[in-house]
PDB file as gemmi writes it, atoms N, CA and C in Angstrom:
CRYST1    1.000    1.000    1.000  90.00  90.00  90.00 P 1                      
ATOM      1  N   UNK A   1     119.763  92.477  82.959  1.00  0.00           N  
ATOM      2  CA  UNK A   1     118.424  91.931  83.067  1.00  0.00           C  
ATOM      3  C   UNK A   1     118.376  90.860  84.160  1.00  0.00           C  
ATOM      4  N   UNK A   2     119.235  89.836  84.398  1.00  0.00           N  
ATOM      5  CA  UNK A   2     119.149  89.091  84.855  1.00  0.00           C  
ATOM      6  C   UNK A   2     119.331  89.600  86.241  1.00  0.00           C  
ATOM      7  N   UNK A   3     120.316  90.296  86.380  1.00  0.00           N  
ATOM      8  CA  UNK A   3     120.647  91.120  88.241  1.00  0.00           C  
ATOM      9  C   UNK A   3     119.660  91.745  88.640  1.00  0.00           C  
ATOM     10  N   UNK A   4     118.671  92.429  87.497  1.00  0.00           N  
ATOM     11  CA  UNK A   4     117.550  93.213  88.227  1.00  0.00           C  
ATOM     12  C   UNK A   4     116.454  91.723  88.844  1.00  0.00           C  
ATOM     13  N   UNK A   5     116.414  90.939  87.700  1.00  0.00           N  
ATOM     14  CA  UNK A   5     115.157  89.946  88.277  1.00  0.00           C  
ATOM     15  C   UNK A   5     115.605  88.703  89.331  1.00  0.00           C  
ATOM     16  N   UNK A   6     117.053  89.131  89.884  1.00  0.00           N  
ATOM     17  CA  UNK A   6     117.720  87.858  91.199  1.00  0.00           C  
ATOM     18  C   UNK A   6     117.454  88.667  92.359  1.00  0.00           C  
ATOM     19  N   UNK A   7     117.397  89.937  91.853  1.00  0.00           N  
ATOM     20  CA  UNK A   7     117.501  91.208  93.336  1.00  0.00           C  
ATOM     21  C   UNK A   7     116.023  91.232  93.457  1.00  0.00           C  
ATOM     22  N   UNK A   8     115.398  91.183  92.745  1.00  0.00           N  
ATOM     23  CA  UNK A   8     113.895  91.460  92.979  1.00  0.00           C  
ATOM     24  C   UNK A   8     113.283  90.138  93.819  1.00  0.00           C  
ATOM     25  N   UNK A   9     113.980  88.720  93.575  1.00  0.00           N  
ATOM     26  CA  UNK A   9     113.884  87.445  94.461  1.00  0.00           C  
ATOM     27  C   UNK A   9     114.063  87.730  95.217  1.00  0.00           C  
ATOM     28  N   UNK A  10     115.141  88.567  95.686  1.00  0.00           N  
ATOM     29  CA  UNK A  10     115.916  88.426  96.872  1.00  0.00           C  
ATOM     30  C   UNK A  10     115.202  88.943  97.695  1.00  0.00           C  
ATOM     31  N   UNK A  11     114.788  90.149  97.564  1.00  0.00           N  
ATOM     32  CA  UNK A  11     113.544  91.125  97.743  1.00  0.00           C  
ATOM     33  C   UNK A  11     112.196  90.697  98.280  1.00  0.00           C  
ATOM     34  N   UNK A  12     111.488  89.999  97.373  1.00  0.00           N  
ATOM     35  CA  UNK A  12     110.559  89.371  97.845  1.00  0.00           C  
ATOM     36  C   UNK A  12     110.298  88.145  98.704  1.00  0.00           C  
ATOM     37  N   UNK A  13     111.921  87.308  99.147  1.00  0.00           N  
ATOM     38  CA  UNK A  13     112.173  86.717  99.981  1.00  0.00           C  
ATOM     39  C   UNK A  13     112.511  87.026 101.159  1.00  0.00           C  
ATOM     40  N   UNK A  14     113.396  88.731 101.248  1.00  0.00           N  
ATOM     41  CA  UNK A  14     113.304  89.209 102.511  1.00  0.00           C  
ATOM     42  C   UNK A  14     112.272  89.502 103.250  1.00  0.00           C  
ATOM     43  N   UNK A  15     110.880  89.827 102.209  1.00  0.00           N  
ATOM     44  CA  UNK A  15     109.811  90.476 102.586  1.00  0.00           C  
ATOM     45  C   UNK A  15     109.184  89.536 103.232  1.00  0.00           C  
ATOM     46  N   UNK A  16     109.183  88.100 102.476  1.00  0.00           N  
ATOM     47  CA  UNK A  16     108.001  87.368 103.289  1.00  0.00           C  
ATOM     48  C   UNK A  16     109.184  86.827 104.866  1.00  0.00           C  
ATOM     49  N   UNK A  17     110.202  86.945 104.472  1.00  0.00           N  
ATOM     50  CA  UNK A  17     111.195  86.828 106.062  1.00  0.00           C  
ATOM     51  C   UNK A  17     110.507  87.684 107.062  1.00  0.00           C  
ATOM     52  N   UNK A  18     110.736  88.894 106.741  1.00  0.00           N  
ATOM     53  CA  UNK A  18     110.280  89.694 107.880  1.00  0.00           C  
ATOM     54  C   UNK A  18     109.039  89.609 108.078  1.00  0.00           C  
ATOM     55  N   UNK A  19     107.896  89.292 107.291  1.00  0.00           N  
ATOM     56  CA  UNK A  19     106.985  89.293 107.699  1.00  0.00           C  
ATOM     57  C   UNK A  19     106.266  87.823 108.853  1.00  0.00           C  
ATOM     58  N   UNK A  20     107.535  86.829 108.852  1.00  0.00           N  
ATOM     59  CA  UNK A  20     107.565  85.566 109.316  1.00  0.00           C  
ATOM     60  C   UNK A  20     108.169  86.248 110.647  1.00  0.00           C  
ATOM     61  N   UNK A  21     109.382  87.053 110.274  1.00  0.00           N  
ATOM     62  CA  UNK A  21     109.753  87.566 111.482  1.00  0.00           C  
ATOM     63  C   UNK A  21     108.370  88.227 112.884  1.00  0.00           C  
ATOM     64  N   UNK A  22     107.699  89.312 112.035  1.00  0.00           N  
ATOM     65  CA  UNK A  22     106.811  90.418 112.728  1.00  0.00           C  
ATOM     66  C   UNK A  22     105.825  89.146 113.333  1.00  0.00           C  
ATOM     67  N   UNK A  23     105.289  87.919 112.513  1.00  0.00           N  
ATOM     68  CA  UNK A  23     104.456  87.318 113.182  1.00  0.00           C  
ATOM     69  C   UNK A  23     104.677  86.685 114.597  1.00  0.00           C  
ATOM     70  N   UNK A  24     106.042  85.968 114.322  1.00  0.00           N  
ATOM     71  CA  UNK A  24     107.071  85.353 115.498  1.00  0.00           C  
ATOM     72  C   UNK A  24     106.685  85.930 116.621  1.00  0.00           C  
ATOM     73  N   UNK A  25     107.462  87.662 116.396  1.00  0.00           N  
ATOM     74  CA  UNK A  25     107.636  88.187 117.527  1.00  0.00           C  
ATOM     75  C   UNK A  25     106.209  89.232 118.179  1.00  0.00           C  
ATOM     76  N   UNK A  26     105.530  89.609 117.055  1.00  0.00           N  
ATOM     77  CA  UNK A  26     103.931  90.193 117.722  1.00  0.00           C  
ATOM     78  C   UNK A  26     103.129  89.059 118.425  1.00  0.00           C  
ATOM     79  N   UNK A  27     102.903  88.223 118.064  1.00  0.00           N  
ATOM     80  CA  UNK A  27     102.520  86.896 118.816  1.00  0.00           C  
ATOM     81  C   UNK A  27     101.360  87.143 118.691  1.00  0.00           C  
ATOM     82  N   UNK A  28     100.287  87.679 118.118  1.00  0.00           N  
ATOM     83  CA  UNK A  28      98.885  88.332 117.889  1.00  0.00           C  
ATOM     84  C   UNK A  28      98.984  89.107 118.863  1.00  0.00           C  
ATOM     85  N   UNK A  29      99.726  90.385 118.649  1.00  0.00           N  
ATOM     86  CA  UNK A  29      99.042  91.367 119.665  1.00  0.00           C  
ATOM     87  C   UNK A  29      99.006  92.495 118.542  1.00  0.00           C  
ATOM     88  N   UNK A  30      99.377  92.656 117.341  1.00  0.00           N  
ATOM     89  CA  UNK A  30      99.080  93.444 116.110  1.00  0.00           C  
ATOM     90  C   UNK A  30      99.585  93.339 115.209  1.00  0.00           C  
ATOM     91  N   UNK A  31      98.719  92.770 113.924  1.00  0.00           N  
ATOM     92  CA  UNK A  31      99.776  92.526 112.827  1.00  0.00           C  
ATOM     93  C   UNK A  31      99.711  93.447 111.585  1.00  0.00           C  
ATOM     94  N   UNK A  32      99.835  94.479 112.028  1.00  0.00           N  
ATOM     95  CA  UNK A  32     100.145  95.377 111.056  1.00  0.00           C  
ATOM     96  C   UNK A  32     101.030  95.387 110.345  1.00  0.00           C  
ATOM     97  N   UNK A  33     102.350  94.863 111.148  1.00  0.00           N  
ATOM     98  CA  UNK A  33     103.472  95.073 110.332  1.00  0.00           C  
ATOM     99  C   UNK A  33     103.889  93.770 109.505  1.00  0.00           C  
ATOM    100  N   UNK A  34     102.757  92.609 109.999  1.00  0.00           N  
ATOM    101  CA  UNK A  34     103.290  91.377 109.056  1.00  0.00           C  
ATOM    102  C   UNK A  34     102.352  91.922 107.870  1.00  0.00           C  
ATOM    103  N   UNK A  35     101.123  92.546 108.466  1.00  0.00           N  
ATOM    104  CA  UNK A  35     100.306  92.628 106.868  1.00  0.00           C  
ATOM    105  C   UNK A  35     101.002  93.549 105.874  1.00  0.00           C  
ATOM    106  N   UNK A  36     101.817  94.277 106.476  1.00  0.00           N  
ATOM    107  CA  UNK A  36     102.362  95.457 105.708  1.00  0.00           C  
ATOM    108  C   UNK A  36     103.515  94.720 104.735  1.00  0.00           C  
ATOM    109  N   UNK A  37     103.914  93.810 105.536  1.00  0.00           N  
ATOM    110  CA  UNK A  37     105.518  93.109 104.886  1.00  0.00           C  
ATOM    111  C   UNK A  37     104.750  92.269 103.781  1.00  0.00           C  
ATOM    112  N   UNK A  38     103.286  91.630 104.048  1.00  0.00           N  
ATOM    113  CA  UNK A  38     102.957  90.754 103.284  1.00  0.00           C  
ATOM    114  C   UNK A  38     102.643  91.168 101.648  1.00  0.00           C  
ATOM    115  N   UNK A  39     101.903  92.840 102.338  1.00  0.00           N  
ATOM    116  CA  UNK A  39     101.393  93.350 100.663  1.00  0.00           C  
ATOM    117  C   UNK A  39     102.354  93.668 100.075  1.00  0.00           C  
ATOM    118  N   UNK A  40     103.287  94.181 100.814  1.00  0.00           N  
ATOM    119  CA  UNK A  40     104.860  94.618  99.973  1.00  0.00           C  
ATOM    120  C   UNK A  40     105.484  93.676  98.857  1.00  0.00           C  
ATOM    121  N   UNK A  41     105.193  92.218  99.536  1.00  0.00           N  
ATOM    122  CA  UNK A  41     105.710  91.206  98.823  1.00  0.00           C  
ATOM    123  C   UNK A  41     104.668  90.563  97.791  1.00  0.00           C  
ATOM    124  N   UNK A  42     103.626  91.007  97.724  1.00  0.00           N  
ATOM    125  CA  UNK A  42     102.237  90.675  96.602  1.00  0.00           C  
ATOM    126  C   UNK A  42     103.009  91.889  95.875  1.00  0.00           C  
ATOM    127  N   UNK A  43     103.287  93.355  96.105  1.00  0.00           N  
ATOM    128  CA  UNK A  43     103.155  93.684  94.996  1.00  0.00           C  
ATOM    129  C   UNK A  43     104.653  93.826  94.532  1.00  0.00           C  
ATOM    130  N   UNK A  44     105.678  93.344  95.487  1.00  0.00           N  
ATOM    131  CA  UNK A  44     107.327  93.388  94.364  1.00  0.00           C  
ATOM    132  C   UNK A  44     106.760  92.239  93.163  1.00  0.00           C  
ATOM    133  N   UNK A  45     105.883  90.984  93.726  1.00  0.00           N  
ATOM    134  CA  UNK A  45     106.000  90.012  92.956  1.00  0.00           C  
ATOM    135  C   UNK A  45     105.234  90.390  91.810  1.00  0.00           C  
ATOM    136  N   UNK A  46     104.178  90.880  92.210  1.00  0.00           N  
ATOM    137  CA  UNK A  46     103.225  91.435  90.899  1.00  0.00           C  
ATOM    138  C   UNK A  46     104.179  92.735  89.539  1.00  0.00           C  
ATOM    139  N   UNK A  47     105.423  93.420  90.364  1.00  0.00           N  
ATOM    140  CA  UNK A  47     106.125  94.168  89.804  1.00  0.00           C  
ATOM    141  C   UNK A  47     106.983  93.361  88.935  1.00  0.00           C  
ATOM    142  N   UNK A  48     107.367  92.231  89.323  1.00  0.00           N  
ATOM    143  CA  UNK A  48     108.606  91.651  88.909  1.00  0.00           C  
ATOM    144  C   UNK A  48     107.783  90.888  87.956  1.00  0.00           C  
ATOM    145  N   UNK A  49     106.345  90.733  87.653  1.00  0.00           N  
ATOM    146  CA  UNK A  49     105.900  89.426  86.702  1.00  0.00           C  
ATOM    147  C   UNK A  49     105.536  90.504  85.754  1.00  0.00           C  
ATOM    148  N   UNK A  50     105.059  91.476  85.683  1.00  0.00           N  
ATOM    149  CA  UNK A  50     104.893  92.396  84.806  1.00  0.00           C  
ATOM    150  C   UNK A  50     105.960  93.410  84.538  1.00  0.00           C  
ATOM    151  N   UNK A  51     107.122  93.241  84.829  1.00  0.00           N  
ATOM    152  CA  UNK A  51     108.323  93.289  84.279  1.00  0.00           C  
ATOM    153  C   UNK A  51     108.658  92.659  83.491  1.00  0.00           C  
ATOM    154  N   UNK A  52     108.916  91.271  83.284  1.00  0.00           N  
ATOM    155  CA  UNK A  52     109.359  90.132  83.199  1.00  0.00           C  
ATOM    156  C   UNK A  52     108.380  90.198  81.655  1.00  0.00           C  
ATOM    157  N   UNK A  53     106.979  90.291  81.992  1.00  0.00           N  
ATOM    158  CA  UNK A  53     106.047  90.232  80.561  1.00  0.00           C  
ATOM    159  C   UNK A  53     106.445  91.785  79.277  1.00  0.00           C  
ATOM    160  N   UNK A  54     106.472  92.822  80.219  1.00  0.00           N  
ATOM    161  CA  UNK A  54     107.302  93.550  78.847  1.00  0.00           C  
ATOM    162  C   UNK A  54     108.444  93.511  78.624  1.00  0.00           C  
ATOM    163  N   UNK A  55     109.502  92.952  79.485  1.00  0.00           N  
ATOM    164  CA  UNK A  55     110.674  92.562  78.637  1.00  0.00           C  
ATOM    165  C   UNK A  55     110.370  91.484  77.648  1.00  0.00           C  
ATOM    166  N   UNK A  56     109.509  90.492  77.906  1.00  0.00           N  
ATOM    167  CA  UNK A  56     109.525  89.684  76.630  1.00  0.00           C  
ATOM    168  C   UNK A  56     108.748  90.746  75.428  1.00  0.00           C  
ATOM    169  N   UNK A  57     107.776  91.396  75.993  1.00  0.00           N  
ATOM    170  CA  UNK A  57     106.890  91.671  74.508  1.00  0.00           C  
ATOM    171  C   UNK A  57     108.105  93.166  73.933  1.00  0.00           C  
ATOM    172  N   UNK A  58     109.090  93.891  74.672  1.00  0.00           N  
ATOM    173  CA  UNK A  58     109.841  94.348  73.858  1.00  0.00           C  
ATOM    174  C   UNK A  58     110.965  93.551  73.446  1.00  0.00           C  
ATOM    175  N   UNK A  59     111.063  92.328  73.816  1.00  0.00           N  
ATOM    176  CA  UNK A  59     112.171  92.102  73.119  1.00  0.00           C  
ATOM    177  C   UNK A  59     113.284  91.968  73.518  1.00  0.00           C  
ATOM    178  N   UNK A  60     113.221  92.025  74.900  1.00  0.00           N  
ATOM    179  CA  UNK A  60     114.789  92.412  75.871  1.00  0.00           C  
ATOM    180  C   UNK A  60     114.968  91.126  76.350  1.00  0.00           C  
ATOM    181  N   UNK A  61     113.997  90.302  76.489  1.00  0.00           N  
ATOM    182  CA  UNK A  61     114.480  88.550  76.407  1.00  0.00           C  
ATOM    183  C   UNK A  61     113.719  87.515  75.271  1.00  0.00           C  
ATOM    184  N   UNK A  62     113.810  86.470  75.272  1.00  0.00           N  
ATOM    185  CA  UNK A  62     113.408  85.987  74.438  1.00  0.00           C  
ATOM    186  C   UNK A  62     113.476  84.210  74.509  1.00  0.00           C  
ATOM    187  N   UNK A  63     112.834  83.777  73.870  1.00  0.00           N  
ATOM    188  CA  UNK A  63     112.723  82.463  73.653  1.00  0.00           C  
ATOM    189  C   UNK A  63     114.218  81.180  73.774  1.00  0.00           C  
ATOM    190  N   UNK A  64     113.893  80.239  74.507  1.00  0.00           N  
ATOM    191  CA  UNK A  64     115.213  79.429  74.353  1.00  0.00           C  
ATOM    192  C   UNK A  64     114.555  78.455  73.981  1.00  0.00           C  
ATOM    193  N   UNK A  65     114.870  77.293  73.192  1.00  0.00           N  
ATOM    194  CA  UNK A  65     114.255  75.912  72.421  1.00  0.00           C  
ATOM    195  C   UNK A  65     115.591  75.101  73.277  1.00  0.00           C  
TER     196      UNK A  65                                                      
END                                                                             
């Protein structure tokens, strides 16, 4: 559980990289490929938070006090 949700960070940190990258180097001459890197990384994150919510509601993590 825990390796899937560090890789999925990792993931959504490469994404907004490259998409820091594509801006760098397009310089506004088309940003397709930062917008592309950007939605990628809206939706790993949106994947990984609604992951994260049915592992709690089945049960696969749980509460620490």
């Amino acid at each position: 559980m825990r390796v899937v949700v560090v890789l999925m960070l990792i993931a959504i940190i490469a994404s907004l990289g490259s998409a820091l990258v594509f801006v760098y180097r397009d310089q506004g001459q088309g940003k397709t490929r930062a917008v592309k890197a950007l939605t990628l990384r809206v939706g790993l994150s949106l994947g990984l938070f609604l992951f994260l919510m049915a592992a709690y509601r089945f049960g696969w993590i749980g509460e620490r006090l």
